[in-house]
C-alpha positions in Angstrom: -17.2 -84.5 -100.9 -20.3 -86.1 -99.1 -20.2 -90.0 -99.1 -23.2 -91.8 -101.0 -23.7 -93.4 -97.4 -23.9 -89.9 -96.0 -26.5 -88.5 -98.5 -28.5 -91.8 -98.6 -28.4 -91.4 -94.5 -29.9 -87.6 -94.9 -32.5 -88.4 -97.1 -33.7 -91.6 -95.5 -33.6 -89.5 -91.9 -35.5 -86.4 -94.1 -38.3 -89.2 -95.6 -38.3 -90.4 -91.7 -39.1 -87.2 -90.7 -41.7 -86.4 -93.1 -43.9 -89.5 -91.9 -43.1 -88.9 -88.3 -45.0 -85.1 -89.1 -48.3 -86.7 -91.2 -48.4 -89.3 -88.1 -47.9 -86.4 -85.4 -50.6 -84.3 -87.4 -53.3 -87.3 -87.6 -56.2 -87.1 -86.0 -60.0 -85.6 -85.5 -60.0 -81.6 -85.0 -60.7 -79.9 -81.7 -64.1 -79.7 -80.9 -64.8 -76.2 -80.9 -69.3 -75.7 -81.5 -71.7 -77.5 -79.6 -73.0 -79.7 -83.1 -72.5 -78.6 -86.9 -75.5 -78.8 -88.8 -74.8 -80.8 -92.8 -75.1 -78.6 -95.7 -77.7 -80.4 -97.1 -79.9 -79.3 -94.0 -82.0 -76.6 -93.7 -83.6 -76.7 -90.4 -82.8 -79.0 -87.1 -85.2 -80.3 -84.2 -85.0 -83.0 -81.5 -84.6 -85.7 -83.9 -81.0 -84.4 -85.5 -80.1 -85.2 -82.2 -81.2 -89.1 -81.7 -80.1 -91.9 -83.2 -82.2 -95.0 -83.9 -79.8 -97.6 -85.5 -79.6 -99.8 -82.7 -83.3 -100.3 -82.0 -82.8 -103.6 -84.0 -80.8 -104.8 -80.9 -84.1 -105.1 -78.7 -85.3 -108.5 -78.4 -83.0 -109.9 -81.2 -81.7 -113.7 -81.2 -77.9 -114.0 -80.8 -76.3 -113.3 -84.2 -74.7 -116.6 -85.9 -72.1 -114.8 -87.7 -69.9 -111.4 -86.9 -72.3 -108.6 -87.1 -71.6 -104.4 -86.4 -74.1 -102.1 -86.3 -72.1 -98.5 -86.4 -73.1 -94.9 -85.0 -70.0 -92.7 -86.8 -70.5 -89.5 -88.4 -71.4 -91.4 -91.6 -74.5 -92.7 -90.2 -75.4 -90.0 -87.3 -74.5 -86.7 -89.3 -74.6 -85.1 -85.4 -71.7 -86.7 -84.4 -69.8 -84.4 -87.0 -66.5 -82.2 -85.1 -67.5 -84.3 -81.7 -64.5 -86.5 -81.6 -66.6 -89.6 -80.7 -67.9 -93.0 -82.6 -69.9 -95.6 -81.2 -69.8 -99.5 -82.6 -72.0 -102.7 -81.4 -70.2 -105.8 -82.4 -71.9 -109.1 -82.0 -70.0 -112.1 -82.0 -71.5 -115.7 -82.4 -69.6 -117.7 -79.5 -65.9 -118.6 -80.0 -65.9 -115.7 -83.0 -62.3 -114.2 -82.6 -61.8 -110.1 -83.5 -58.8 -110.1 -86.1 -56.3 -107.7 -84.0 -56.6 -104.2 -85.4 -55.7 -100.6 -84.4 -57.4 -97.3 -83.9 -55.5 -94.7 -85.2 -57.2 -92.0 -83.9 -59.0 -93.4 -81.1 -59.8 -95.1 -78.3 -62.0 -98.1 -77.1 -64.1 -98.4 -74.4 -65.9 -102.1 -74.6 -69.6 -102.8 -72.3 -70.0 -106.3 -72.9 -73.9 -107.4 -72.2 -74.1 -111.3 -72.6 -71.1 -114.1 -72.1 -67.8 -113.2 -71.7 -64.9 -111.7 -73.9 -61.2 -112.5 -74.3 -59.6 -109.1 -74.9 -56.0 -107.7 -75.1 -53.7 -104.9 -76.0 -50.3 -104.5 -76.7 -48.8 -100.9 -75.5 -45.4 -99.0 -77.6 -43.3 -101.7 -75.4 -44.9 -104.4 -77.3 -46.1 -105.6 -73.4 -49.5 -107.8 -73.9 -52.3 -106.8 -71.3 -55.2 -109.4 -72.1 -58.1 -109.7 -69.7 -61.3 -111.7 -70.2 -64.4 -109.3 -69.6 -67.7 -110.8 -67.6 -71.3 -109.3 -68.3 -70.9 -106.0 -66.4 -69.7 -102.3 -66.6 -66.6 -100.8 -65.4 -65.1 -97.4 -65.7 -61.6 -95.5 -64.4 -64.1 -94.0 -61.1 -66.3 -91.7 -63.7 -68.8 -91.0 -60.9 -71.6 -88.9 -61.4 -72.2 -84.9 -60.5 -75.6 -83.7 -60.7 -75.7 -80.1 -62.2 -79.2 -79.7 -60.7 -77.8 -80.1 -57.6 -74.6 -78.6 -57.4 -75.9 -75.4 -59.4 -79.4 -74.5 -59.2 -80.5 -75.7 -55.2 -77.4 -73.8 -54.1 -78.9 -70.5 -53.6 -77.5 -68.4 -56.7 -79.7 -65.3 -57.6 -82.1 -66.3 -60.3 -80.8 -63.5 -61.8 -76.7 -64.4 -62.0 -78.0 -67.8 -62.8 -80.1 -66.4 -66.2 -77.0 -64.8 -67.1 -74.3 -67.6 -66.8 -76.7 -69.8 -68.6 -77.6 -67.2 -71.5 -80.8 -67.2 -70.8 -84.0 -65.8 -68.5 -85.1 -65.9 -65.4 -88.7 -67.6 -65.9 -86.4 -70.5 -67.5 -84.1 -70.6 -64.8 -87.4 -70.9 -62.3 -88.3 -73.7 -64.6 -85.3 -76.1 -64.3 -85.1 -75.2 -60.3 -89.0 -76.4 -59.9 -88.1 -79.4 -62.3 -84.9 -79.6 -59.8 -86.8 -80.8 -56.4 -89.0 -83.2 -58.6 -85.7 -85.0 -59.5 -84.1 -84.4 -56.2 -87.3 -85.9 -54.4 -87.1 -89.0 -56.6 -87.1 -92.3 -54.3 
C-alpha cells in the first residue's frame, strides 16, 4: 500500500505539472493574416491603419506625475493577431517604475529626454541594470531597402507583377517612384 507521503508527492508533482502546461501554453497566437478587421466594422481605409493617440505628445510640458499613453489592441483595434503593443511612459524626474513583468512580451525602451535607471533580472536571478542616455540603440537592425534590392535589379516587369500579386502598370509605378527615392540627396 502507497504511503500518504507518496500519494501527496504524485498529486503535488500532477498539480506542478498542470501549471507548468497553462504557463507553457501562455501567450499571443501566431500571426497568421496581414490585419483582421473587428466585427463591429464594415468597411476599412487608410485610417484603420494609423493611430493618433500620441499626438498629445507634441509640444507638451514634462508631466508632474507618472503618465502612460498606450497603443494595445484595446485602443488600436489594428494591432489585433500582430503580436505587438506599444506604451509611452512619462516619468516626472526621480519617479521610480515599481518592478513588473511581461508575461508575454518583451520591452524595447527609446528614451527621448534625461536619462533612465533600468534593470532586469534573468531565470538566474543575475541583475543587469544600465542607466539609458537620450539616444537609440538596437541589436545591429540595419536597414534593407526593398526598392533597391527588388525592383532596380532588372527582374521582368512581368515575374515581378506575379510575385507581388499584382500588374504590371503597378509594378512600372513603384520602379518610377523607385529612382525618385533612390536619387534622394
Amino acid at each position: 500500500m502507497a504511503s500518504v507521503t507518496s500519494i501527496l508527492k504524485f498529486f503535488s508533482l500532477l498539480a506542478a505539472s498542470f501549471a507548468i502546461v497553462q504557463m507553457a501554453m501562455a501567450g499571443d497566437p501566431d500571426i497568421v493574416s496581414d490585419f483582421l478587421v473587428p466585427s463591429n466594422m464594415t468597411g476599412v481605409d487608410g485610417a484603420f491603419f494609423t493611430f493618433t493617440g500620441m499626438r498629445s505628445l507634441i509640444g507638451a510640458e514634462p508631466p508632474t506625475a507618472f503618465k502612460v499613453l498606450k497603443a494595445s489592441m484595446a485602443e488600436f483595434p489594428t494591432l489585433n493577431g500582430q503580436s505587438v503593443s506599444y506604451a509611452v511612459l512619462q516619468y516626472p524626474a526621480g519617479a521610480p517604475n515599481p518592478p513588473h513583468t511581461h508575461p508575454r512580451s518583451a520591452e524595447l525602451l527609446f528614451l527621448v529626454y534625461g536619462s533612465l535607471q533600468v534593470g532586469f533580472i534573468d531565470t538566474t536571478n543575475k541583475l543587469f541594470a544600465q542607466t539609458l542616455q537620450t539616444a537609440f540603440g538596437s541589436a545591429n537592425a540595419g536597414t534593407i531597402s526593398v526598392p533597391n534590392t527588388i525592383f532596380t535589379t532588372g527582374i521582368d516587369d512581368n515575374i515581378l507583377a506575379k510575385s507581388f500579386k499584382t500588374d504590371v502598370a503597378t509594378i512600372q509605378a513603384i520602379k518610377g517612384s523607385c529612382t525618385q527615392v533612390l536619387n534622394y540627396p
